[in-house]
Biopython code that builds the backbone (N, CA, C, O; Angstrom):
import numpy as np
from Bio.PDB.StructureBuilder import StructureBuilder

atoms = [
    (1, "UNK", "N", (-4.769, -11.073, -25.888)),
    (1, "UNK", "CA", (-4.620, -12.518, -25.925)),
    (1, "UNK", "C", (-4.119, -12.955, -27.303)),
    (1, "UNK", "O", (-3.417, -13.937, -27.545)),
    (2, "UNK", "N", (-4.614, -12.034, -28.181)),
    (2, "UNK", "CA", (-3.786, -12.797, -29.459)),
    (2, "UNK", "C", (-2.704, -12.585, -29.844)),
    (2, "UNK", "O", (-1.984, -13.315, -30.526)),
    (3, "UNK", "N", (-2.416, -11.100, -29.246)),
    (3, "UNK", "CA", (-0.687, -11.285, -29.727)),
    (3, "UNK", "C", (0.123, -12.028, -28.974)),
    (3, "UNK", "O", (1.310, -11.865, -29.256)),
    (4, "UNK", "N", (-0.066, -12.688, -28.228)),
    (4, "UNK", "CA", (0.207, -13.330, -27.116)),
    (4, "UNK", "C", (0.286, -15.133, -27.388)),
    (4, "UNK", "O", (0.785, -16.022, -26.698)),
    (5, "UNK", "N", (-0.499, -15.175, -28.803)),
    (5, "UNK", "CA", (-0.967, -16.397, -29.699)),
    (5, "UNK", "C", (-1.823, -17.071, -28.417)),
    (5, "UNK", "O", (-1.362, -18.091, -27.904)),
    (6, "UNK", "N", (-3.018, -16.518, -27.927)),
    (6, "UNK", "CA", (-3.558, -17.134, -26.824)),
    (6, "UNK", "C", (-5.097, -16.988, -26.788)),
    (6, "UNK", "O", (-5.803, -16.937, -25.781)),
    (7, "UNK", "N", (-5.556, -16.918, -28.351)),
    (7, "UNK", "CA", (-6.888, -17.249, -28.698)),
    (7, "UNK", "C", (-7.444, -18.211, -28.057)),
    (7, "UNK", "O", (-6.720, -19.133, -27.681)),
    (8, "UNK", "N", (-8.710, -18.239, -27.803)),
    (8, "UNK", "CA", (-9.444, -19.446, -27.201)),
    (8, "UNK", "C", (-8.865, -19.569, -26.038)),
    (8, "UNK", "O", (-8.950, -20.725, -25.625)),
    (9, "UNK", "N", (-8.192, -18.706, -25.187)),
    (9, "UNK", "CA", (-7.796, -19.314, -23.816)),
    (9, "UNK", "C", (-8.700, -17.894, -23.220)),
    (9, "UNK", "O", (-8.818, -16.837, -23.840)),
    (10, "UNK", "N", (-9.330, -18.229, -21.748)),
    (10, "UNK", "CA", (-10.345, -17.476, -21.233)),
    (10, "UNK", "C", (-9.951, -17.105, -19.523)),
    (10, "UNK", "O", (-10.671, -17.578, -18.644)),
    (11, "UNK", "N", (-9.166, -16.528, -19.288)),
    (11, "UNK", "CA", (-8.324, -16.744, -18.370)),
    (11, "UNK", "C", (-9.650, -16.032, -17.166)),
    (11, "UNK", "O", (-10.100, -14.901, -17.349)),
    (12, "UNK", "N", (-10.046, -16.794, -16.158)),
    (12, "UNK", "CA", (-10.860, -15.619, -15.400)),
    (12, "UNK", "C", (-10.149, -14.354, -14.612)),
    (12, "UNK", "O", (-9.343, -14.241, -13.688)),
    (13, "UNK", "N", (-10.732, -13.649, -15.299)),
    (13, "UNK", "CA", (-10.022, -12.230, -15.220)),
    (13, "UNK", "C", (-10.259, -11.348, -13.604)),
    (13, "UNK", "O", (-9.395, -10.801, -12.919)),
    (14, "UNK", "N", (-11.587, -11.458, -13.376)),
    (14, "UNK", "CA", (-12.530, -11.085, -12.282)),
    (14, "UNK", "C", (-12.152, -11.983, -10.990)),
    (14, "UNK", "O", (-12.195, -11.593, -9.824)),
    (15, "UNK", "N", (-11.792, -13.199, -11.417)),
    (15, "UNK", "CA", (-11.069, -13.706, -10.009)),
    (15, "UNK", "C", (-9.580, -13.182, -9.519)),
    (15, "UNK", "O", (-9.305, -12.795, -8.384)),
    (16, "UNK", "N", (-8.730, -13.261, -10.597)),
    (16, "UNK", "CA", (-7.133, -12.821, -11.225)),
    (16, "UNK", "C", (-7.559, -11.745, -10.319)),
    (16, "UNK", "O", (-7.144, -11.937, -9.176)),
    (17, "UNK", "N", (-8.211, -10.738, -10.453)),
    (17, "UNK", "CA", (-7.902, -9.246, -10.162)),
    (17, "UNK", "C", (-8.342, -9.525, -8.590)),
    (17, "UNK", "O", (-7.433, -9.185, -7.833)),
    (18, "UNK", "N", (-9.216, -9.926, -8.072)),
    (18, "UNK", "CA", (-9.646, -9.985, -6.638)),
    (18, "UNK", "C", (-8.072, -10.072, -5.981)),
    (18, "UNK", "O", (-7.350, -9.289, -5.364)),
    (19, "UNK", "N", (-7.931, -11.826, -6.595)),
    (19, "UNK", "CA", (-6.549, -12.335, -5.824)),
    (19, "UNK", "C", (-5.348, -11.469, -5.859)),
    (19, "UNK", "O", (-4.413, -11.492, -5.059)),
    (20, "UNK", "N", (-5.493, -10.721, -6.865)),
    (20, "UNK", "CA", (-4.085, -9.711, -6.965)),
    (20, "UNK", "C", (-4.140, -8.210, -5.635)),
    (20, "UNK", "O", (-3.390, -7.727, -4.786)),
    (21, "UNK", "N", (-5.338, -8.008, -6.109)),
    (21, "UNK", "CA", (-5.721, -7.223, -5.067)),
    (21, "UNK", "C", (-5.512, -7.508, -3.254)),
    (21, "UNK", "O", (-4.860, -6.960, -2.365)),
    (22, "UNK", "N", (-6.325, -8.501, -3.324)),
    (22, "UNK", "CA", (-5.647, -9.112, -2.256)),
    (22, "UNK", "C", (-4.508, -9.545, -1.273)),
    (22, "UNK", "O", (-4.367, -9.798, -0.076)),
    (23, "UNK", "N", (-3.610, -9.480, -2.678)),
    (23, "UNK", "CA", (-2.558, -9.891, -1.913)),
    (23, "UNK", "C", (-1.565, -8.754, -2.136)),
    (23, "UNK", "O", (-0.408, -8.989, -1.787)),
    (24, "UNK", "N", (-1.833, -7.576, -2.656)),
    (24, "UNK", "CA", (-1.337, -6.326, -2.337)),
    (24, "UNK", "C", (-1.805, -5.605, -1.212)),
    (24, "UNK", "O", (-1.048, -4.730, -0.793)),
    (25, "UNK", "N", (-3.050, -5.804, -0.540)),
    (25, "UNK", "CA", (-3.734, -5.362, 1.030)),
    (25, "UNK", "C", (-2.604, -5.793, 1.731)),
    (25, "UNK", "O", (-1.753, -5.173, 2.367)),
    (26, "UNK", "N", (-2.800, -7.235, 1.437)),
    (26, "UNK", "CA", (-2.346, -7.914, 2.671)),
    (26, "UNK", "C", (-0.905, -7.197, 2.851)),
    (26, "UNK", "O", (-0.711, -6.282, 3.651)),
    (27, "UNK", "N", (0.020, -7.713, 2.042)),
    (27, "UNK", "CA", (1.479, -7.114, 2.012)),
    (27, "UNK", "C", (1.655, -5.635, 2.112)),
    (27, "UNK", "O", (2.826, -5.376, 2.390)),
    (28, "UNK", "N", (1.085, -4.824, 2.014)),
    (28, "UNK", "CA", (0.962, -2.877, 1.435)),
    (28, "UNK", "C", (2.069, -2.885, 0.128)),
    (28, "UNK", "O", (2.723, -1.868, -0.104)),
    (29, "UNK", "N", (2.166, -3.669, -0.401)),
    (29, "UNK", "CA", (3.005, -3.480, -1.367)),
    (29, "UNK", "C", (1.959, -3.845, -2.742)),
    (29, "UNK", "O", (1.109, -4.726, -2.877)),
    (30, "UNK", "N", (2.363, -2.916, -3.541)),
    (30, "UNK", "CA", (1.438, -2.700, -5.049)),
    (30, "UNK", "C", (1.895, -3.497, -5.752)),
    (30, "UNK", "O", (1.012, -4.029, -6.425)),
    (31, "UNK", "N", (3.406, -4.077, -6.059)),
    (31, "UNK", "CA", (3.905, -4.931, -6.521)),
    (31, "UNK", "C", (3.159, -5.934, -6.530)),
    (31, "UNK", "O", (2.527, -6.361, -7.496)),
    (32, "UNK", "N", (3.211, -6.569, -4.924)),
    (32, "UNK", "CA", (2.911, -7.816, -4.968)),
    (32, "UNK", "C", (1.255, -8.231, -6.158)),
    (32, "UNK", "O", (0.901, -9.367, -6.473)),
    (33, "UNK", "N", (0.659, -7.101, -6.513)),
    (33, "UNK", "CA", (-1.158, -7.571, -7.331)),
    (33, "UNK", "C", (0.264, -7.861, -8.708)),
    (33, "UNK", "O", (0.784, -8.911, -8.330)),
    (34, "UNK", "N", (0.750, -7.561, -9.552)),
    (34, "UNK", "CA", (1.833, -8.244, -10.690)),
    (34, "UNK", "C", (1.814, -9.726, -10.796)),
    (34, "UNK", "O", (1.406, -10.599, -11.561)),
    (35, "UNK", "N", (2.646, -9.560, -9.316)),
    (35, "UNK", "CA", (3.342, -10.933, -8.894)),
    (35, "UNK", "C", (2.488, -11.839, -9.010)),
    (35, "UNK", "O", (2.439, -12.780, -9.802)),
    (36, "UNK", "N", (1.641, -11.455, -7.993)),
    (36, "UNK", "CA", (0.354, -12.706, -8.281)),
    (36, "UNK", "C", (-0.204, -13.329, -9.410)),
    (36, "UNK", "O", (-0.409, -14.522, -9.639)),
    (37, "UNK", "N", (-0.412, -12.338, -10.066)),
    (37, "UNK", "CA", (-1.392, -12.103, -11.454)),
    (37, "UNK", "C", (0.112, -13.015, -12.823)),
    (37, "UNK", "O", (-0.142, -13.561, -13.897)),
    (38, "UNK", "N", (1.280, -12.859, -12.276)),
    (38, "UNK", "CA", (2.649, -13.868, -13.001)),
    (38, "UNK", "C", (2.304, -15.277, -12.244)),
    (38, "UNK", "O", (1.704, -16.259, -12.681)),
    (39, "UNK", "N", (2.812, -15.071, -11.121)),
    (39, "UNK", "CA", (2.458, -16.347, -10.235)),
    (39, "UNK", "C", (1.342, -17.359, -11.323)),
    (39, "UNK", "O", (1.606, -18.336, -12.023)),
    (40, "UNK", "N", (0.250, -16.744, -11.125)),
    (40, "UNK", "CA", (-0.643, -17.512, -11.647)),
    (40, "UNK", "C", (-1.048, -18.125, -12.825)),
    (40, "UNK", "O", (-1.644, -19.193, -12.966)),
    (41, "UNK", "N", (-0.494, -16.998, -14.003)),
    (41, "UNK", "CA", (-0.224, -17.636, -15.176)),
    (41, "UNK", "C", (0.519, -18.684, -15.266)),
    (41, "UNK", "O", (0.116, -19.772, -15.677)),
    (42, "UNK", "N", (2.281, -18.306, -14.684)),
    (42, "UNK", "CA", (3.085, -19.290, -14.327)),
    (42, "UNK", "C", (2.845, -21.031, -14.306)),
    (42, "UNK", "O", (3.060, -22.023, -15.002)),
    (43, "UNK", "N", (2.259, -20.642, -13.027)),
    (43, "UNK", "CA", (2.066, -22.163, -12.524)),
    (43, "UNK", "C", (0.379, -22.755, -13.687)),
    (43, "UNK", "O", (-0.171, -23.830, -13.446)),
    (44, "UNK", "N", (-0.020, -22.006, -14.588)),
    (44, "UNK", "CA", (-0.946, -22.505, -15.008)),
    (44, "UNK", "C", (-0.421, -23.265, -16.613)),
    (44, "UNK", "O", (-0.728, -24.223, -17.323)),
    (45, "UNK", "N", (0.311, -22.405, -16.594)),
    (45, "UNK", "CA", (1.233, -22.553, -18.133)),
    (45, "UNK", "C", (2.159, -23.740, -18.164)),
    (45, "UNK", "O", (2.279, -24.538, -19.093)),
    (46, "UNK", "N", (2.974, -23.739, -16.691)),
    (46, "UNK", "CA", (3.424, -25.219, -16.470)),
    (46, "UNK", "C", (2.690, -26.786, -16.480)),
    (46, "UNK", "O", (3.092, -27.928, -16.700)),
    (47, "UNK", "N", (1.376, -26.149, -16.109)),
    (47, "UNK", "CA", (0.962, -27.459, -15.985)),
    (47, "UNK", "C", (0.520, -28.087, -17.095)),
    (47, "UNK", "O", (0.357, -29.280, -17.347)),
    (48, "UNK", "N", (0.315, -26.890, -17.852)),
    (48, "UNK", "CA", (-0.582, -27.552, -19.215)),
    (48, "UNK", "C", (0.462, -27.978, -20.429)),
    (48, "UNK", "O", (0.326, -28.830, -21.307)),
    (49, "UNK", "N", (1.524, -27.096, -20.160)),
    (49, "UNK", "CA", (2.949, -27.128, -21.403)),
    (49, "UNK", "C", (3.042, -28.735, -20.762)),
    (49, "UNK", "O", (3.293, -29.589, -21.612)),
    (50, "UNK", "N", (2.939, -29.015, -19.950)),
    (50, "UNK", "CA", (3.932, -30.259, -19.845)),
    (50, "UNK", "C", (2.725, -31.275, -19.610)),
    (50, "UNK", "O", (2.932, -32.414, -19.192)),
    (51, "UNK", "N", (1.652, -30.867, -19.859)),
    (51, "UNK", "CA", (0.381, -31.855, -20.613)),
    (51, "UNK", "C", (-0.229, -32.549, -18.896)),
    (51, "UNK", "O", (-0.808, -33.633, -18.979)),
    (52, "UNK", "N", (-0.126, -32.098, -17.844)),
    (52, "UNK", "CA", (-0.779, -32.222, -16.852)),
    (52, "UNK", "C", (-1.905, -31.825, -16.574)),
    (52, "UNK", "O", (-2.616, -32.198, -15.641)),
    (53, "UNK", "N", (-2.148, -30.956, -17.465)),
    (53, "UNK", "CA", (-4.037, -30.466, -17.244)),
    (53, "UNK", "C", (-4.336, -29.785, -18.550)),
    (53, "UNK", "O", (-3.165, -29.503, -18.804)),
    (54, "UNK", "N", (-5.019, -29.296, -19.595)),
    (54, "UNK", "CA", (-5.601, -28.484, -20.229)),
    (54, "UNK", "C", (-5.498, -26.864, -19.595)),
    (54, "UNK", "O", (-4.947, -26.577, -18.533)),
    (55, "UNK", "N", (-5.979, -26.174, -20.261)),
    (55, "UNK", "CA", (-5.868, -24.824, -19.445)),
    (55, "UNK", "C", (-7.054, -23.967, -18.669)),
    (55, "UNK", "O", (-6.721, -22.938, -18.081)),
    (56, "UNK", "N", (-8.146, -24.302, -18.669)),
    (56, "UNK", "CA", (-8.958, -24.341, -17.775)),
    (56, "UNK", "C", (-8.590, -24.756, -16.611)),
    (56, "UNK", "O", (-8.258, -24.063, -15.650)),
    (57, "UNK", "N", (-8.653, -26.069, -16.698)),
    (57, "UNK", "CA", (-8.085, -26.890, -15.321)),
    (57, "UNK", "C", (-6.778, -26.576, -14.391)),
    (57, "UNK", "O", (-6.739, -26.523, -13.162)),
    (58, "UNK", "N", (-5.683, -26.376, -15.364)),
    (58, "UNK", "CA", (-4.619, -25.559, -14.756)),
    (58, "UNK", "C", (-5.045, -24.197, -14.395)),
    (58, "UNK", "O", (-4.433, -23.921, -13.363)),
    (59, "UNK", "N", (-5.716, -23.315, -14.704)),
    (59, "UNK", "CA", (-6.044, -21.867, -14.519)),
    (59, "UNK", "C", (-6.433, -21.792, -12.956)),
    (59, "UNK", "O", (-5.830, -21.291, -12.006)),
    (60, "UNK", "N", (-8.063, -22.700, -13.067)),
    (60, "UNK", "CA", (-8.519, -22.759, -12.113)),
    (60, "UNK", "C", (-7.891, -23.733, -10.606)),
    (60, "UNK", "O", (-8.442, -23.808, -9.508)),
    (61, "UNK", "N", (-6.998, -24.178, -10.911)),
    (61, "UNK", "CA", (-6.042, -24.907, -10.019)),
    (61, "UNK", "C", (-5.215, -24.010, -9.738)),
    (61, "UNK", "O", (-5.076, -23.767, -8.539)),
    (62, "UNK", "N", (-4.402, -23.231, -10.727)),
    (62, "UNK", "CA", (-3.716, -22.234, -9.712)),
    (62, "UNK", "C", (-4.066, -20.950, -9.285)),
    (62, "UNK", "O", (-3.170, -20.195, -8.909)),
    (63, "UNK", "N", (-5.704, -20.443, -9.284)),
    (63, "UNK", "CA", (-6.164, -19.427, -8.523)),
    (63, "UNK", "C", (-6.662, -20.411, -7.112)),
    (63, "UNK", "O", (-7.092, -19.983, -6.041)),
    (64, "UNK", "N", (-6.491, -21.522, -7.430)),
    (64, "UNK", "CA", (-7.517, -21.814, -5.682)),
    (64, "UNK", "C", (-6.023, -22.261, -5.092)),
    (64, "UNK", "O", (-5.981, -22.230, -3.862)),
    (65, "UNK", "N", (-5.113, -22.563, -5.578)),
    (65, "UNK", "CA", (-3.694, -22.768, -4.726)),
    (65, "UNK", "C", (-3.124, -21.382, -4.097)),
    (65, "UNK", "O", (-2.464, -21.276, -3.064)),
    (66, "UNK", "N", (-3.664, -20.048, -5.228)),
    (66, "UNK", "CA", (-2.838, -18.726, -4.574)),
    (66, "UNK", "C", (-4.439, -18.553, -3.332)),
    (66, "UNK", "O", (-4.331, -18.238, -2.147)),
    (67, "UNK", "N", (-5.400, -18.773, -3.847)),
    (67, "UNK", "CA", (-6.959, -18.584, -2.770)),
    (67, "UNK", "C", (-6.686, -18.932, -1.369)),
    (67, "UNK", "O", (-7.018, -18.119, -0.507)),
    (68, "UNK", "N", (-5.964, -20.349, -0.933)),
    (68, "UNK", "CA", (-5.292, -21.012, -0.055)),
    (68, "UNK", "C", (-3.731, -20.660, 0.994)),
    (68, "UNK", "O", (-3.330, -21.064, 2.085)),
    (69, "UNK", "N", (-3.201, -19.687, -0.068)),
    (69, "UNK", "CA", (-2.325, -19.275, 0.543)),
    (69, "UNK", "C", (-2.702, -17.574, 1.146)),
    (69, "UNK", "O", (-2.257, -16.942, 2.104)),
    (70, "UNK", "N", (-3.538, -17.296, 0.276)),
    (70, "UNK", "CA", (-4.020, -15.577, 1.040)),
    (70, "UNK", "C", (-4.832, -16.082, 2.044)),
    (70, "UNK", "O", (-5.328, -15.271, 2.825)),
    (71, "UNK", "N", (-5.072, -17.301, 2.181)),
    (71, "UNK", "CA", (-6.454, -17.935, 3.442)),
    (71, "UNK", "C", (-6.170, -17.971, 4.698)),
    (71, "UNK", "O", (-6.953, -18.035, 5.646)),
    (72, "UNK", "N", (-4.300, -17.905, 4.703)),
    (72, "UNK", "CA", (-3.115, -18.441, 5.704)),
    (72, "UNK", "C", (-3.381, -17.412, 6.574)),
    (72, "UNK", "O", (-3.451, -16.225, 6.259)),
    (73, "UNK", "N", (-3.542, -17.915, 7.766)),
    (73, "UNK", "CA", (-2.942, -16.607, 8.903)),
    (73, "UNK", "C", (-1.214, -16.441, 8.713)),
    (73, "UNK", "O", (-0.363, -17.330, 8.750)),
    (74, "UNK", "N", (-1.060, -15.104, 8.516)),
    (74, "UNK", "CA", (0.553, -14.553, 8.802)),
    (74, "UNK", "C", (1.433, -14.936, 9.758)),
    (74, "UNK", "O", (1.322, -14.121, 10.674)),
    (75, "UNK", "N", (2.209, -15.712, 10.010)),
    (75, "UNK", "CA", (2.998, -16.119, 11.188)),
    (75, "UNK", "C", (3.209, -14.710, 11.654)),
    (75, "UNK", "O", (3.857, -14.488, 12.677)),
]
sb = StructureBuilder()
sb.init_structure("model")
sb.init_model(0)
sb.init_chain("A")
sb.init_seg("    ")
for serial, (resi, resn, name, xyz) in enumerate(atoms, 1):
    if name == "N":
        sb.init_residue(resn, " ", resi, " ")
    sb.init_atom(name, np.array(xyz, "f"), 0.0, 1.0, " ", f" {name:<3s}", serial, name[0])
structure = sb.get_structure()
């Protein structure tokens, strides 16, 4: 986290890894636990760079948005 200049940010790690996991079952692809685990920073980093949430709040907003989409039945 610090070379990263990302002191004081506490990213939950133990959820991150479930959801990544998860969504490499689902797919059989190993890739996809990455993706997720980008995904989620992603959309957490957007929200806060552009002053829409703090980073807690963004963190935990975009693990329950990817939580919601592994929730989906598969067409």
């Amino acid at each position: 986290m610090t070379a990263l200049e990302l002191d004081g940010v506490h990213p939950d790690f133990a959820r991150l890894e479930r959801l990544a996991r998860s969504a490499a079952a689902m797919s059989g692809n190993d890739g996809d636990a990455a993706a997720t685990a980008f995904i989620a920073g992603y959309a957490a980093g957007l929200a806060e760079g552009s002053g829409q949430a703090g980073f807690d709040r963004a963190h935990r907003a975009s693990l329950r948005g990817i939580e919601r989409l592994l929730d989906r039945p598969t067409p």
